[in-house]
N, C-alpha and C positions, 0 to 999 in steps of 0.2 A: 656479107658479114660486116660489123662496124671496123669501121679503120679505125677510131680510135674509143676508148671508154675512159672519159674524165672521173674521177672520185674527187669531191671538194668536200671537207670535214666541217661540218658548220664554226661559227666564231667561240670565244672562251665565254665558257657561263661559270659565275660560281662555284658549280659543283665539280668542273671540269678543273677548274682552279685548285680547288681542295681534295681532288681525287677521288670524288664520292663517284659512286656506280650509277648513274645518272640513266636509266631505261626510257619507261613511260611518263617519268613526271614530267610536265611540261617547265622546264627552269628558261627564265629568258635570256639572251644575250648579256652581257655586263656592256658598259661602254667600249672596253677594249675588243669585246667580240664585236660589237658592231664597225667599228673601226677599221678592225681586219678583215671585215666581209665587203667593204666599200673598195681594201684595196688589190682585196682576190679579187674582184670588179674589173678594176682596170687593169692588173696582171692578163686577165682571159680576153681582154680589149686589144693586147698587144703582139705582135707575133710570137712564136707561129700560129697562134688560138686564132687571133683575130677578129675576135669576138663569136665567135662558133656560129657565125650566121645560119649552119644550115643541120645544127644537133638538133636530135631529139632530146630535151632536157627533163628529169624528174626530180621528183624531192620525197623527201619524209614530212608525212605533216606535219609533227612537231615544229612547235613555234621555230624552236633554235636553228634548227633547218630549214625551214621556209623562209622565213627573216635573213639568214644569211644569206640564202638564193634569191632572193629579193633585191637587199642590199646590194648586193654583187651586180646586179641589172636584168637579174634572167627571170624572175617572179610571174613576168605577163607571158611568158612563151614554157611556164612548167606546170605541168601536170604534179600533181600529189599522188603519192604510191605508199599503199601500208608497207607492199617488200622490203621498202629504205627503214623502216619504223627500227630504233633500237634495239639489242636483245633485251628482253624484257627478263630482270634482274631478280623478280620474284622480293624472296624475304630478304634477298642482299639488297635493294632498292635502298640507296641513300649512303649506304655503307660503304668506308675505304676497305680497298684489301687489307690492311692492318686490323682493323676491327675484326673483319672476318677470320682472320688468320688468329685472332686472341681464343677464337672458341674451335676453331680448324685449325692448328699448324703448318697441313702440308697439302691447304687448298690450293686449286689451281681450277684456274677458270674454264683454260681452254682443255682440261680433261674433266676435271670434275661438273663441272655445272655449276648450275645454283639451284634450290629447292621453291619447290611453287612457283616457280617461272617457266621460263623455255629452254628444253633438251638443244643441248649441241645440234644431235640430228635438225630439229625446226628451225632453228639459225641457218644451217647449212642448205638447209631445201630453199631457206627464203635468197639467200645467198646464189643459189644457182638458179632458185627463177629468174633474177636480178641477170644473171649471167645469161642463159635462154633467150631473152628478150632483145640483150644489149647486140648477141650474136645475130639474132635475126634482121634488124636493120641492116642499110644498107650506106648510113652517113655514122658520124660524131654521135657517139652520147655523153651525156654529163649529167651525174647523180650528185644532189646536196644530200648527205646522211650524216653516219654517225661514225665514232671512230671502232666501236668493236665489228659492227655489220660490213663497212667498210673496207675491216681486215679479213672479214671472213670472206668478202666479194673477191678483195685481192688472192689468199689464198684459195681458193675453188678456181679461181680463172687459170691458176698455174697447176691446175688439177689436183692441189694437196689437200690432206684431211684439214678439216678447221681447224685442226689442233697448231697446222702451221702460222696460223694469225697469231701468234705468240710470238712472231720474231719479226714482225712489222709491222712498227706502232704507225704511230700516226696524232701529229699533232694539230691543235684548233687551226681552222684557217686553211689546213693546207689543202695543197694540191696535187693529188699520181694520175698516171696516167699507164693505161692498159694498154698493151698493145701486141704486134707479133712481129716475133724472130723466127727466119728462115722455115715457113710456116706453121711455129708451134705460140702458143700463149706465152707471154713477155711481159717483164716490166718494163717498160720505159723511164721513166720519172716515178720516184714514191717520194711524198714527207717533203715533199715543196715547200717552203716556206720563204723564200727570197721575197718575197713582193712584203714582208712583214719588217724586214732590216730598215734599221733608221737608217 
């Protein structure tokens, strides 16, 4: 089983900036996301990481996660994986929850869904192959994604419905870390962001 599983949320893009539901469109880094993917970099360079010499690492191919997994130094040693791919947002694509909520009032993501896009269930299967895979190694993993898929890896690792990824965000840049308590699935680290403080 992996000792540990890295989650690192790619850097700020505009629409992360602005709240939009950012899925499949490929938005690229702003300056400050590239920034912050250079100094999650040397964050995962320092201990206890120390540089994860011996993870298996993946990414989402989306630019904004590949790029930051790049940036960061890990780009030549990652494989690209659709699993990491965003929830795909359907006709909410581009849209702030405020928008949505002008024509829904009492939408909610992590129960309702979104239309023409992907069921909670397909998130959550993509989520626990993510999980599957990460279990079966036998070193470090580290996945560059997204912050909704991200929360839903988090929740399923802790065996909750994906509905629990509603209570653990996750901001650009950061970094959690999976792990086990007294042999049951664990948080260790969620919502890292020290290596981003001036």
């Amino acid at each position: 089983m992996a000792a540990r599983i890295l989650l690192a949320r790619h850097g700020q893009t505009a629409w992360s900036l602005s709240g939009r539901h950012t899925g499949r469109t490929d938005i690229p880094l702003l300056d400050e996301g590239r920034r912050g993917a250079k100094l999650l970099g040397e964050r995962l360079r320092q201990a206890p990481w120390s540089g994860l010499a011996d993870a298996e690492i993946r990414t989402s191919p989306l630019s904004r996660a590949s790029e930051t997994c790049a940036l960061a130094g890990f780009g030549e040693r990652a494989e690209e994986w659709d699993a990491l791919m965003e929830f795909d947002y359907g006709a909410y694509e581009g849209m702030t929850p405020a928008q949505i909520k002008a024509d829904r009032p009492d939408w909610f993501i992590w129960r309702d869904g979104v239309p023409g896009g992907e069921s909670l269930a397909q998130v959550s299967a993509r989520a626990d192959e993510a999980i599957a895979w990460a279990r079966s190694a036998d070193r470090d993993v580290l996945f560059f994604a997204h912050g909704h898929i991200l929360r839903a890896i988090g929740a399923r690792w802790l065996g909750e419905d994906i509905a629990f990824a509603a209570r653990v965000r996750l901001a650009p840049t950061s970094v959690s870390v999976l792990g086990w308590a007294y042999g049951l699935p664990a948080i260790e680290v969620w919502n890292d962001t020290a290596h981003l403080a001036d």
